[in-house]
C-alpha positions as CSV (number, residue, x, y, z in Angstrom):
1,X,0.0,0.0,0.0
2,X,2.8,3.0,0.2
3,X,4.6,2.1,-3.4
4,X,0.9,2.3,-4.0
5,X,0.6,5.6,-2.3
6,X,3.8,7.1,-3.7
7,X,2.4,5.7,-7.3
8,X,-0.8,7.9,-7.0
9,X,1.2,10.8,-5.6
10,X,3.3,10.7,-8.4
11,X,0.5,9.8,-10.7
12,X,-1.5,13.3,-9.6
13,X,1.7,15.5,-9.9
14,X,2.9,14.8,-13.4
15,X,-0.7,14.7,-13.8
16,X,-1.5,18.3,-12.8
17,X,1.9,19.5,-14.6
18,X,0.7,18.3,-18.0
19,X,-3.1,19.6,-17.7
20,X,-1.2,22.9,-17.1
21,X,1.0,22.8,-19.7
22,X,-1.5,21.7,-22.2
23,X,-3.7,24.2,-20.8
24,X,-1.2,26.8,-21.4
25,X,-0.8,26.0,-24.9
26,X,-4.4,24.9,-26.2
27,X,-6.2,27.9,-28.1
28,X,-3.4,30.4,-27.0
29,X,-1.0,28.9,-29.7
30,X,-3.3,28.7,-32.4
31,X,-4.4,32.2,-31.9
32,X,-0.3,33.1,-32.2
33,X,-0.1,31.2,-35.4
34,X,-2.8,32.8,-37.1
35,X,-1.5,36.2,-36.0
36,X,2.1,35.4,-36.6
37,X,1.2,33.8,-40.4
38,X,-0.8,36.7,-41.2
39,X,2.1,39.8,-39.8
40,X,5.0,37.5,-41.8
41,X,3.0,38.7,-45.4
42,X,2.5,41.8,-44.2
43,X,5.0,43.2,-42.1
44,X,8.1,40.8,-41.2
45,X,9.7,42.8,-38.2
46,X,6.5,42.8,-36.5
47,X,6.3,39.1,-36.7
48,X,9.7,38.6,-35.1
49,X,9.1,41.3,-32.5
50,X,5.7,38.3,-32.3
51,X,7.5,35.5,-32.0
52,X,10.4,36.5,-29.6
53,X,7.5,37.6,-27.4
54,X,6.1,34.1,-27.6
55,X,8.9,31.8,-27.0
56,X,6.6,29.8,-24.6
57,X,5.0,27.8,-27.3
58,X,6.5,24.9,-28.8
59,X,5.3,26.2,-32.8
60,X,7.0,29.5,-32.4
61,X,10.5,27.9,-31.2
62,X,9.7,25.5,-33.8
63,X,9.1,29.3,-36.3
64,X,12.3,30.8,-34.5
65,X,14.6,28.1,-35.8
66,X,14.2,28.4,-39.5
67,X,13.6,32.1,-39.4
68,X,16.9,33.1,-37.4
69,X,18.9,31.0,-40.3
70,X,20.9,33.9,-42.1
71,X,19.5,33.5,-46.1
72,X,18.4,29.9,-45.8
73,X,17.6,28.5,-49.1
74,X,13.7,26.8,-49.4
75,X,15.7,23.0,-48.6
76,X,17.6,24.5,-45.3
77,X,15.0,26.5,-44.2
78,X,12.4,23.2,-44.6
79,X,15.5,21.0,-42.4
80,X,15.4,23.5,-39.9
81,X,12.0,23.6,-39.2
82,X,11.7,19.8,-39.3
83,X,14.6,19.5,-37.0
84,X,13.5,21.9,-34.4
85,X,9.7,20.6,-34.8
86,X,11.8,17.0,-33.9
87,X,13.3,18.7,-31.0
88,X,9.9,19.8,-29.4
89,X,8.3,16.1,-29.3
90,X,9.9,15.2,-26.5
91,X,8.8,17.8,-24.1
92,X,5.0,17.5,-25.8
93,X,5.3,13.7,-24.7
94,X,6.8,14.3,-21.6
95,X,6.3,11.8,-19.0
96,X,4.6,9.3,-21.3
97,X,6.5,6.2,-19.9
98,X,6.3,6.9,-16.5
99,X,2.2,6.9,-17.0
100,X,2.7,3.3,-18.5
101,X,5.0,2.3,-15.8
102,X,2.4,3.5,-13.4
103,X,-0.3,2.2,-15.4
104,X,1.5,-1.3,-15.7
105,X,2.7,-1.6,-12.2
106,X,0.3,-0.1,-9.9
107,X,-2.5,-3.4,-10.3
108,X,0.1,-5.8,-9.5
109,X,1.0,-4.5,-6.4
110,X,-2.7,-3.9,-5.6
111,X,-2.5,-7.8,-6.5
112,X,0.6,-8.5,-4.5
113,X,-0.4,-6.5,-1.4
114,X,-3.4,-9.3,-1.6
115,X,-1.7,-12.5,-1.9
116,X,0.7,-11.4,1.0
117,X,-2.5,-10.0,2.7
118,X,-4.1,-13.2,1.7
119,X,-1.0,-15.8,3.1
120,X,-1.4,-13.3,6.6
121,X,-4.7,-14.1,6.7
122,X,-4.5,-18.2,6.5
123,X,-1.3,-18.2,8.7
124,X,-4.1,-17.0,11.4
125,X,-6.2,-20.0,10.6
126,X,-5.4,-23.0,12.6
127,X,-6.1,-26.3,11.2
128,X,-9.6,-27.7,12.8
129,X,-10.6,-24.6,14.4
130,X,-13.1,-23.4,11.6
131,X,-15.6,-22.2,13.8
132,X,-14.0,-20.8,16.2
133,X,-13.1,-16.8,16.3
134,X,-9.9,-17.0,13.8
135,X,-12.4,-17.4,11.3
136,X,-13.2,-13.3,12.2
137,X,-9.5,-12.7,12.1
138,X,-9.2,-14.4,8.6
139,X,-12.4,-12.6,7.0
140,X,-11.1,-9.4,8.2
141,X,-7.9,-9.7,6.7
142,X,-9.1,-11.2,3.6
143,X,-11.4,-7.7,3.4
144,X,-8.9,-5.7,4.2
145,X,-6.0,-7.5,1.6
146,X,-8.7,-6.7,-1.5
147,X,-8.3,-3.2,-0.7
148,X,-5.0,-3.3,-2.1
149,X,-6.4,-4.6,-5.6
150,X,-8.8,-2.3,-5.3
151,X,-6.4,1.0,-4.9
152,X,-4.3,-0.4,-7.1
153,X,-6.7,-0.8,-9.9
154,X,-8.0,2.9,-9.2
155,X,-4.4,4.4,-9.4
156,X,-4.4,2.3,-12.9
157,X,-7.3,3.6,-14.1
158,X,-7.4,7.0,-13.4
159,X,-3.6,7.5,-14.8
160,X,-4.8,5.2,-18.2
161,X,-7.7,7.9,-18.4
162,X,-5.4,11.1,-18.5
163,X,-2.4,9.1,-20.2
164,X,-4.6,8.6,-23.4
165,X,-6.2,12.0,-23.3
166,X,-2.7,13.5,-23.0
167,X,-1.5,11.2,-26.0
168,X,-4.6,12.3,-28.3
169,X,-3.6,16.0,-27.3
170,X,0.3,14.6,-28.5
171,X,-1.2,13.3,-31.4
172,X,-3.4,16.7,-32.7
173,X,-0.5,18.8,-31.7
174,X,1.8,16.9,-34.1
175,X,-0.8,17.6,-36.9
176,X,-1.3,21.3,-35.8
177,X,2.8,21.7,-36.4
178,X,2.4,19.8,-39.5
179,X,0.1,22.2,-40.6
180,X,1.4,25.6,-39.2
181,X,5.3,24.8,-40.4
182,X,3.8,24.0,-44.1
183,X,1.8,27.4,-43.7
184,X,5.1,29.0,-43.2
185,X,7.5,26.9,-45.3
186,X,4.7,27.8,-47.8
187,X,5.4,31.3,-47.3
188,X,8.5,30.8,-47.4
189,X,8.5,29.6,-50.9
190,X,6.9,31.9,-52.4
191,X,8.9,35.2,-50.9
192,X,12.3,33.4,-51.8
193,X,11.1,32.7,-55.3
194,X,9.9,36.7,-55.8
């Protein structure tokens, strides 16, 4: 029960960081990209003075990279931003193992703390004395060794629940960079080619 503790401690801290960081870059970032896109066509130093300002969000470190290259041609200026859109991935998946560990681990010892409940539990039984008041002893234990599974199974399932909405939000933010850096390798393009 306290690996299953610390498990669920653990579990609710890196769970709370990543809702804030998500919910720090949810909406906000789009709202900087379409902002940022539409000041690069019209008026470039504004858009830097933009991005520099918003260095928080993984998309305009990902911008930064490519645009503070000094004359990039359209093939350097595409490796940059892939390179630096490689670089963010980690921190957008951050703590993704230790919510499978958690996930993985935390029901077997829910299980284990109920076998060795269990074996506690019949070493109180003698042999013969089935009606006697061991028999109490051993039903109490047994009770009180299922609780284990059943913590253990909670810390499980409520880290699975936020793992997999924290990978879907992984998942659309990949797309959304996708998207923005063709927006801007678009650009790109076309104002090296004029």
């Amino acid at each position: 029960m306290v690996l299953l503790l610390a498990l669920s401690i653990l579990s609710v801290v890196l769970i709370l960081e990543r809702l804030i960081f998500w919910a720090k870059v949810v909406g906000r970032q789009d709202r900087f990209v379409r902002d940022f896109l539409m000041l690069y066509v019209r008026d470039r130093s504004k858009a830097f003075s933009l991005l520099k300002e918003n260095t928080r969000f993984p998309i305009a470190r990902i911008f930064s990279a490519a645009l503070l290259l000094k004359q990039p041609t359209v093939e350097e200026f595409h490796l940059a931003l892939e390179s630096a859109a490689q670089a963010e991935l980690p921190l957008l998946r951050r703590f993704g193992t230790v919510f499978s560990t958690i996930i993985s681990v935390s029901p077997l010892l829910g299980l284990l703390g109920t076998v060795l409940g269990l074996i506690g539990s019949f070493s109180a039984l003698q042999l013969g004395d089935l009606g006697g008041s061991d028999t109490t002893v051993v039903t109490a234990g047994i009770s009180e060794a299922l609780i284990s599974t059943a913590f253990g199974l909670a810390v499980a399932i409520m880290t699975l629940i936020f793992s997999n909405a924290f990978r879907g939000r992984y998942l659309r933010q990949i797309t959304s960079i996708q998207e923005y850096t063709g927006q801007l390798e678009l650009l790109y393009r076309r104002s090296h080619l004029n």
